[in-house]
N, C-alpha and C positions, 0 to 999 in steps of 0.2 A: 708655810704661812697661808692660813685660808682667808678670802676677806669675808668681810663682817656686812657685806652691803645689803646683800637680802635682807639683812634682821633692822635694816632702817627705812623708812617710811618715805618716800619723793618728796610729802611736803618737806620732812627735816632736813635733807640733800638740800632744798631749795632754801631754806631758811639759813642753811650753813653757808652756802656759795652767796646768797645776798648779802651775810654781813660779811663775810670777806671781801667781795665787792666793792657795797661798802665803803670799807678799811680803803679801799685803790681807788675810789674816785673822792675819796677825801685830800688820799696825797697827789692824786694829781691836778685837784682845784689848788692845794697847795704849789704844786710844780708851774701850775699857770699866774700865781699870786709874785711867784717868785722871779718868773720871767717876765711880771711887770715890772714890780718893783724894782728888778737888778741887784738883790740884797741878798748876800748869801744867810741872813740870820733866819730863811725860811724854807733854807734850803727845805725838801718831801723827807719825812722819815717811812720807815718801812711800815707797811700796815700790820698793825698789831693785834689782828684777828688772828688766832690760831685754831684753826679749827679743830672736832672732838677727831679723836680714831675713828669713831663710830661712823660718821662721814663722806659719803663718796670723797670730798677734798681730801678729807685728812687719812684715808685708805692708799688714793693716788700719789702722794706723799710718802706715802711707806714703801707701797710696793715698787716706784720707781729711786728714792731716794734725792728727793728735792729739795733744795736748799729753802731757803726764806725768798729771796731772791728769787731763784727759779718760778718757787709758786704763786710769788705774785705777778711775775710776766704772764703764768696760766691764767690768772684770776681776770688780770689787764685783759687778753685776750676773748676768754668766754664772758667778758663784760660787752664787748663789741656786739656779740649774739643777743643779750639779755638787753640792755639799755637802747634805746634809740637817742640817747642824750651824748654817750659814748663817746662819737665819732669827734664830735664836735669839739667838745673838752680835747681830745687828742689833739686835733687840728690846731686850736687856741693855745694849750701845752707846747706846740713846736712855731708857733707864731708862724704857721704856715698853712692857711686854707685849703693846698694840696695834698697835703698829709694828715688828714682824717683818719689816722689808723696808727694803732699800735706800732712802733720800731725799738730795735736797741738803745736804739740812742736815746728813746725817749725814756725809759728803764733802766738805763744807768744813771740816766740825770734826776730823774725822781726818787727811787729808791737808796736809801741808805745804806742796807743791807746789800748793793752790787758786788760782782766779782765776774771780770774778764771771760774766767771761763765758764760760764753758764751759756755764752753764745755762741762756744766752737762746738764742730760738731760731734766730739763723743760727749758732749752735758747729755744728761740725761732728755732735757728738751727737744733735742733734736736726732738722740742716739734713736729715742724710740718713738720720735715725729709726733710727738706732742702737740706742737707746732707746724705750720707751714712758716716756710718763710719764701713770700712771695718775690716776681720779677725785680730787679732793681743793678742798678750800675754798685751802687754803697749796700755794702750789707750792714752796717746800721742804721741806714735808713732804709730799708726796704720792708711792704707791706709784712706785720705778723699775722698768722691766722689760726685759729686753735683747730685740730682734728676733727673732723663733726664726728668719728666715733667718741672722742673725748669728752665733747659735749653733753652728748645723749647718757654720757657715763655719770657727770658731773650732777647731773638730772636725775639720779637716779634710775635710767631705762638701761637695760640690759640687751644690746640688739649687736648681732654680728656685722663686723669691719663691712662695708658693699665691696671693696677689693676684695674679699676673701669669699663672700656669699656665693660667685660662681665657681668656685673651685672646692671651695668643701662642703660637705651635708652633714647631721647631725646625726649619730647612731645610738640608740637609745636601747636600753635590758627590754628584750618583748617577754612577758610573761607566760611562764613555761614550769610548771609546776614539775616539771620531771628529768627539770637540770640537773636536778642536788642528786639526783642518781647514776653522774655521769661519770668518767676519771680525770675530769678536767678539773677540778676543785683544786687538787693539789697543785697545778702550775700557774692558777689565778693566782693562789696564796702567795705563791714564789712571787711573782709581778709587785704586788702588791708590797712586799718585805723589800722591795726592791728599792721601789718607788720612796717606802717610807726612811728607808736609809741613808737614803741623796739627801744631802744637805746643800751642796751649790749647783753642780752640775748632775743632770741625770740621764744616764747613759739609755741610749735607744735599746728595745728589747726586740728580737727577730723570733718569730713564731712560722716555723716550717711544716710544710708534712699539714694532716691533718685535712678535714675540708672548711671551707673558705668560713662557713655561716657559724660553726663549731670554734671556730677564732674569733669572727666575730662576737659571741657572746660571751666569751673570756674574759676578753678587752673589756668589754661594755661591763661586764660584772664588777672586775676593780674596780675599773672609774666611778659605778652606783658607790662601792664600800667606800671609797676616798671620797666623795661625794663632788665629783671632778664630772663637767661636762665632755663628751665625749663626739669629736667630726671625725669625719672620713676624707682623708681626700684621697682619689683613684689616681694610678699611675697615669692615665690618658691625661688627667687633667694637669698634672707638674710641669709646669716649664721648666723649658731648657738653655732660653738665655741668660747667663748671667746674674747680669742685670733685674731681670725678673724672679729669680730665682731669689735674689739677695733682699728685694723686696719683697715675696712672697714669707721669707724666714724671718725679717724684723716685724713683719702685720700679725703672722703667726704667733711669734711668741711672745709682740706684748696684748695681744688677745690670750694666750695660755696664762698668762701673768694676772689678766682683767677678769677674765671668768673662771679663773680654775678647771681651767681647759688643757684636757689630752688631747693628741693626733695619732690617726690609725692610718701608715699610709699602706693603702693597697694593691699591693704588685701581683696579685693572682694570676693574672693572665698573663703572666713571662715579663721579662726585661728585654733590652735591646740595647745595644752602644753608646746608642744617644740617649739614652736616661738613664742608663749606670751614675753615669759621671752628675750627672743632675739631683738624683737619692743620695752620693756621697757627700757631694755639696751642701742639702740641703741637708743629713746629719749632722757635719759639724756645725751649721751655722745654727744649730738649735741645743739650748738646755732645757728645756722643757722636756715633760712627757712625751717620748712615740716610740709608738709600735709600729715595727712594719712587719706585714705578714705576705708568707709566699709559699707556692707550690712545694720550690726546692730550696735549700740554706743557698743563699747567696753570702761565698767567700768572699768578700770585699775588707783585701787587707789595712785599704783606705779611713776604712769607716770602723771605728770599734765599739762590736754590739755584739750585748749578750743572747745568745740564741738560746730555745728551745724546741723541740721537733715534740709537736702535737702525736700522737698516738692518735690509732681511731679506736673507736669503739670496740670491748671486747664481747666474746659471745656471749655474755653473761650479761654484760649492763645493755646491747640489745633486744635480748629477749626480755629483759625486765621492762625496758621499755614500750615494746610491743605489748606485753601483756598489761601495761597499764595504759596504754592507750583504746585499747579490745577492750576492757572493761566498761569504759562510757558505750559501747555497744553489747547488748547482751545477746540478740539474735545473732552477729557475726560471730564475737568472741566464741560463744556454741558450737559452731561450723569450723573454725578455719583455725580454734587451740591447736592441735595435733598440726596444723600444718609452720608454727611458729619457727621452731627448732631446723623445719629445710629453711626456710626463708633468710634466716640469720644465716645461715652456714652455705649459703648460698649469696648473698648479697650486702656487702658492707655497709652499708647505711648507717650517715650520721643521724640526729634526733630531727633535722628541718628535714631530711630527705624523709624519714619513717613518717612524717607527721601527712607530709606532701603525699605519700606514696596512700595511704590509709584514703586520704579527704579524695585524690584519683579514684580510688576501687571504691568508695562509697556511690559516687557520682554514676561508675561503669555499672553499678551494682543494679542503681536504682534507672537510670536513663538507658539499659539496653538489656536489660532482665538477665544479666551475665552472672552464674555462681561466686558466691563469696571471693572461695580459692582460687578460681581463674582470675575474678578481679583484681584480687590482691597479687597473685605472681608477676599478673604485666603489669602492672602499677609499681612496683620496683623496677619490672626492666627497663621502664622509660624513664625510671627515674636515675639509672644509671648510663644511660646513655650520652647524654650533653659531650661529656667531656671525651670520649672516646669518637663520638662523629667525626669530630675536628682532628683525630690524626690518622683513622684510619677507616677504610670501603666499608660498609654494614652490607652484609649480605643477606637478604629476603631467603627466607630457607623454603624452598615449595618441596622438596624430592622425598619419595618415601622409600621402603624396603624392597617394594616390588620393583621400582625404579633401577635400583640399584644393583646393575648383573655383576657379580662374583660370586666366584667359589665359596661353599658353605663356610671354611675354615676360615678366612677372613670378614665374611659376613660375624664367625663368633667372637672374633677379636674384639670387633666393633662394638656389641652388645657386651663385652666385659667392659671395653670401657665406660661404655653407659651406665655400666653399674657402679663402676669406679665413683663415678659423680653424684651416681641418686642417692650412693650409699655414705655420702662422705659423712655429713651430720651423725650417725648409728656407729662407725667407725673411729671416727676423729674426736667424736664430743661427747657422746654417750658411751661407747665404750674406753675414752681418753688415750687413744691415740695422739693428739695433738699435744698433751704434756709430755711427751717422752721427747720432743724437737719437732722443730718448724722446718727442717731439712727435710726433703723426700715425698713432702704430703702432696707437692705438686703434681695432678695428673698431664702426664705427655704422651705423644704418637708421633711416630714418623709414618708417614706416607710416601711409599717408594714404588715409582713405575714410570712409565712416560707422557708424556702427552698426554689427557685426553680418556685415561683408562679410569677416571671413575672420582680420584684422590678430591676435590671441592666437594661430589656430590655427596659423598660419604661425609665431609663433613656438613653436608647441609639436610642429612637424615640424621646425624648424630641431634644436630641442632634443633629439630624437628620435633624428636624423641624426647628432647630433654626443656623444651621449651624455654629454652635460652637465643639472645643476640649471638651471631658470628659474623665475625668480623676479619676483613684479610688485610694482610700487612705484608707489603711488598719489602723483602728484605734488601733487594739490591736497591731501591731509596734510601733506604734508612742507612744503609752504611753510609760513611762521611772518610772523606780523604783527611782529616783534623780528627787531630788527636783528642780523644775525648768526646769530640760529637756523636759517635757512632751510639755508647754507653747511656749518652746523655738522652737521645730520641728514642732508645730503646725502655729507659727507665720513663721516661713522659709515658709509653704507651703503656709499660704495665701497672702503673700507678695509676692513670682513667681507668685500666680495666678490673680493677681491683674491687670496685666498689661494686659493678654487677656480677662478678665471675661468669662475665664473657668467654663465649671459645674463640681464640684466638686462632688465625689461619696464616701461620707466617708461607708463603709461596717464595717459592727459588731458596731454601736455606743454604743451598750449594755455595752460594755466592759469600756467605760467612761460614758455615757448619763442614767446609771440607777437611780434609786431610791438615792434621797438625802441622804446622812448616816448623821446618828448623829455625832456631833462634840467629839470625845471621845479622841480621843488624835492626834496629830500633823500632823498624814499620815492621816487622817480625814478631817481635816481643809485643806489639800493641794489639796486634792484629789476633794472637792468642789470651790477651787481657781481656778483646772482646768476645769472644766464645765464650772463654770464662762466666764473663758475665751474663752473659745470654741464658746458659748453661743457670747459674745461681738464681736468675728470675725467675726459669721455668720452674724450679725444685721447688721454689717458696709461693708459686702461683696459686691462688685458692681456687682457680679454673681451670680447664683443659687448654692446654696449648699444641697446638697441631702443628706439626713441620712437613714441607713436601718436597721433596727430590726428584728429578728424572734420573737419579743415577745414584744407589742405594752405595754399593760402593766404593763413592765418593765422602761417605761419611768417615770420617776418626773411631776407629770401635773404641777409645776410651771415652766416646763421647754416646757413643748410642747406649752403653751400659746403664748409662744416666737417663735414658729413655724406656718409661716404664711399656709401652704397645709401641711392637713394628709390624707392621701391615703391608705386603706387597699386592702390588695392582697388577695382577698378569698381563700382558696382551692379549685382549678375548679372541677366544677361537672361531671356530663357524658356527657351535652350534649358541655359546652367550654372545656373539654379534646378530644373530637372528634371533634372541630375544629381545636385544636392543630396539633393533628394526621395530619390532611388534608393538615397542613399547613408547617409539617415540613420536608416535602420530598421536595427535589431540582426538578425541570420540566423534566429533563432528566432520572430521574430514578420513577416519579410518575405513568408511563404507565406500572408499570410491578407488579404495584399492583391495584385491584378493590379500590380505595381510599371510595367510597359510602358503601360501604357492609365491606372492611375490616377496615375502621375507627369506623364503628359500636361497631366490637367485642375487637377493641383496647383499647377503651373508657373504656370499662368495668376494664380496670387494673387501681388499684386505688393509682394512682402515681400524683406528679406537672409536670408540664410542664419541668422544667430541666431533671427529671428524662424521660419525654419522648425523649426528645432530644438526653439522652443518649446511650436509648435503640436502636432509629433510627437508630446512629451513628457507634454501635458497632453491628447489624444488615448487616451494609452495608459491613463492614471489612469483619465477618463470609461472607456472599455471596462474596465479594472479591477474600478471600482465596479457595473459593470452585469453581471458575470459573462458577459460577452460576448466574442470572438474582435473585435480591431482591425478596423473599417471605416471606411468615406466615411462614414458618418454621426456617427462622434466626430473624425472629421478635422473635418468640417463646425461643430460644436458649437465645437468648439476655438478654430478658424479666427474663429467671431465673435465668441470672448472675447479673441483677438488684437487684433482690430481695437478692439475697446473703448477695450483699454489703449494702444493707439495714436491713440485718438481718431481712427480714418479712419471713412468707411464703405465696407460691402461690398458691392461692384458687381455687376451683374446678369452682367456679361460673362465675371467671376472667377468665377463658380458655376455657368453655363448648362450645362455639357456636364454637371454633377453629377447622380448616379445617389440617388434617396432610397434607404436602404438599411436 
């Protein structure tokens, strides 16, 4: 039922409500005639105004289902607001100068048309607080008061509940010429088929997956086709009392009821214990329209609702969109066509993100004279970053190839995997790779060595190389002694990282990625459910994912099979730890050491390269603190607070050639 109020004028609203009106100070000069007189031949008949449909009255009448009776206690009441005459007749009608106001009692006794139950509380009246009904010892004498949203409705004025004004906001279709090219049409339609098929109750519809603003204009799109206003209200803002909660779901749905109003509630940013039970509550106590949208399907067997899991974009209706966005630019478009196809196949991007990432690289383009291509790459990568910050380290990538001492054969490892990634788009989408299965196309590396031999930096020259985010993911956090947790934080992470194709640096995978356990009892079975899974997110990863070990191993070979580059980090020798040396000093402080003759006798400390790094580092403090230019002698100092924290000791062999200095 849509109502009809728009298409009526406030004067007509007011012209309608005064002769009903009216109709109700007619019978109640009557009801006052009669409690002069004492004569029941004058008893109040019901007011015989019936107003049109057309009518805010005769609209509120329909869509609440109000007797005769009913609507003229409404009438009685919003006459109290309109008349300054009102009160008074009240007060004279009860022959009591203290009761200048509407009561039951004075409504059963004037109208005709009464009936008992109009005044408990599931009547319509007060099921949907049409009414107040004020302090009072008698509840049929106690003050009535009409809704002042009722009023303002009565009036013709369309304005939101003020209980409800702080909790929800209005979400409106933003105009986007480059929707209808999306593959979200076909699950509006589904909504929409949905909506129109409810005839009493209408089941909530759950929208998973997907990104947040791509939901949003779903939503917003039915409710335009139903021609249904459309709020939002955020999970921060639901209360969890009760009581509030129960008041929240009656203000809601007889506002859904008054304006042809849907609810979008938005759980994007996770659930929690204490407002699971507050969302389930607040579905059942609602027949109205709502959506509620979220990261992940929330199973709640409590609540019964029809789900759909959002898709993102595929590589086709992005690049369509990218190139219809390029088009409003004809100098960019020029430039940076040919780079379309990595961009897509590189970065998942919804339409607000492509839109965002474009109006970024214009900005970068014109306010720091930055090439097209480079403005446009990092303008996606910050555009996928937000949600990834939040669970896992972003590592600043400085190191390059010269940095990075290993033997050639794993130096080539590296660079195939680079290629792996530059080449994925020519491979996967041009040559269609990616239609034969979504299985295997994930690029992986294991990184095996100890300490300190190299395994981060190499990811942070991969990263470097390919000018992407890396980001490190402590795996011994993420595991969870709860069943299911482990899965669950693991899926959060590669779901953020999906959207940039991040390199992912899981560190410590020992800690999950070891040796298969025998199935012995139930923490056994779960414990390889989560490998499992770990294992199936890398495969289907559209980014590199990097694993690192101190202890190669320790790996399950039915598990490294599954890992396309293994890479071993040797422990460097004397003569790639004296390149190390050579290379770890900054330019400005390299002249104040012989780097030829004293990288010689550095070499000789039989340490990885973090641990040189160290020594460097807290070498440079000691000369700091001592207002001294760097030498062998805070190298030296250094050197035996290393070995402390290593618990070795320092060999005579490792310091003989040293110069006291």
């Amino acid at each position: 039922m849509k109502t009809q109020i728009s298409d009526t004028s406030n004067t007509e609203n007011l012209h309608e409500l005064m002769m009903a009106l009216d109709s109700v100070r007619q019978t109640l000069k009557q009801q006052i005639s009669y409690v002069q007189d004492q004569t029941a031949n004058t008893q109040g008949q019901s007011a015989n105004c019936t107003p049109s449909h057309a009518s805010a009255l005769g609209q509120l009448c329909i869509i609440f289902g109000l007797s005769s009776f009913e609507r003229d206690i409404l009438v009685l009441c919003a006459g109290m607001e309109l008349d300054a005459n009102l009160p008074l007749l009240c007060a004279e009608a009860q022959s009591d100068p203290q009761r200048p106001y509407p009561t039951f009692s004075l409504a059963l006794a004037m109208f005709a048309t009464k009936h008992w139950s109009a005044i408990t509380p599931s009547s319509p009246l007060r099921r949907w607080r049409l009414i107040e009904v004020g302090p009072g010892t008698v509840l049929t004498l106690s003050p009535l008061r009409i809704d002042e949203r009722l009023l303002h409705y009565l009036m013709g004025e369309q304005c939101l509940d003020s209980r409800l004004a702080g909790l929800v906001k209005p979400l409106t279709l933003t105009d986007s010429p480059i929707r209808c090219q999306t593959i979200h049409q076909e699950l509006t339609a589904q909504m929409i088929a949905i909506w129109q098929q409810s005839s009493h109750i209408t089941p909530p519809i759950q929208l998973c997956h997907g990104d947040r603003f791509s939901k949003w204009e779903m939503v917003a799109a039915a409710a335009a086709q139903l021609n249904r206003k459309l709020y939002r209200l955020s999970l921060a803002a639901l209360p969890t009392a009760p009581d509030d909660l129960n008041t929240l779901a009656c203000l809601w749905e007889r506002e859904a009821l008054l304006e042809q109003a849907m609810l979008l509630l938005d759980c994007e940013e996770g659930t929690d214990p204490s407002r699971e039970q507050a969302i389930v509550h607040l579905l059942e106590s609602l027949h109205t329209p709502v959506v509620i949208i979220s990261r992940d399907r929330l199973p709640w067997q409590q609540a019964s609702l029809i789900t759909f899991e959002v898709p993102p974009l595929s590589f086709d209706e992005q690049r369509s969109i990218w190139q219809h966005i390029l088009r409003s630019n004809e100098s960019m478009d020029a430039q940076v066509n040919s780079q379309i196809e990595e961009l897509v196949c590189q970065f998942n991007l919804s339409v607000s993100s492509i839109q965002s990432a474009y109006a970024t690289a214009l900005s970068q383009q014109r306010n720091h004279a930055m090439d097209p291509e480079t403005a446009l790459w990092n303008a996606c990568r910050v555009q996928a970053r937000p949600r990834l910050d939040d669970l896992a380290q972003r590592i600043t990538s400085r190191a390059n190839w010269n940095q990075l001492v290993l033997p050639q054969s794993q130096k080539q490892i590296l660079r195939e995997t680079i290629a792996h990634v530059r080449q994925r788009a020519q491979v996967y989408e041009r040559w269609g790779f990616s239609t034969v299965g979504s299985r295997g196309l994930g690029i992986s590396a294991l990184f095996a060595g100890v300490s300190g031999t190299g395994k981060t930096m190499a990811a942070e020259v991969i990263a470097q190389e390919l000018q992407l985010d890396l980001y490190r993911i402590d795996l011994s956090a993420v595991i969870s002694k709860y069943i299911g947790e482990t899965e669950k934080n693991l899926r959060r992470i590669f779901d953020a990282a999906e959207t940039g194709g991040a390199i992912l640096l899981f560190d410590e995978a020992d800690a999950l990625f070891g040796k298969r356990s025998d199935v012995k009892d139930s923490h056994d079975r779960h414990a390889n459910v989560e490998v499992s899974y770990l294992l199936q997110r890398i495969e289907a990863y559209r980014g590199l994912a990097i694993l690192t070990t101190n202890l190669k191993e320790a790996i399950d070979q039915a598990f490294m099979r599954r890992i396309r580059f293994v890479v071993r980090f040797p422990f460097p020798d004397a003569q790639q730890r004296r390149e190390i040396w050579q290379q770890i000093f900054p330019p400005q402080m390299a002249h104040t050491l012989d780097l030829k003759e004293d990288s010689k006798k550095l070499a000789r400390l039989n340490v990885s390269g973090g641990n040189i790094r160290s020594i460097a580092l807290n070498a440079a403090f000691l000369a700091a603190e001592n207002g001294e230019p760097l030498n062998m002698k805070h190298l030296l100092k250094a050197t035996q607070n290393e070995y402390i924290k290593l618990e070795r000791t320092l060999t005579a062999a490792e310091v003989e050639e040293w110069e006291a200095q």
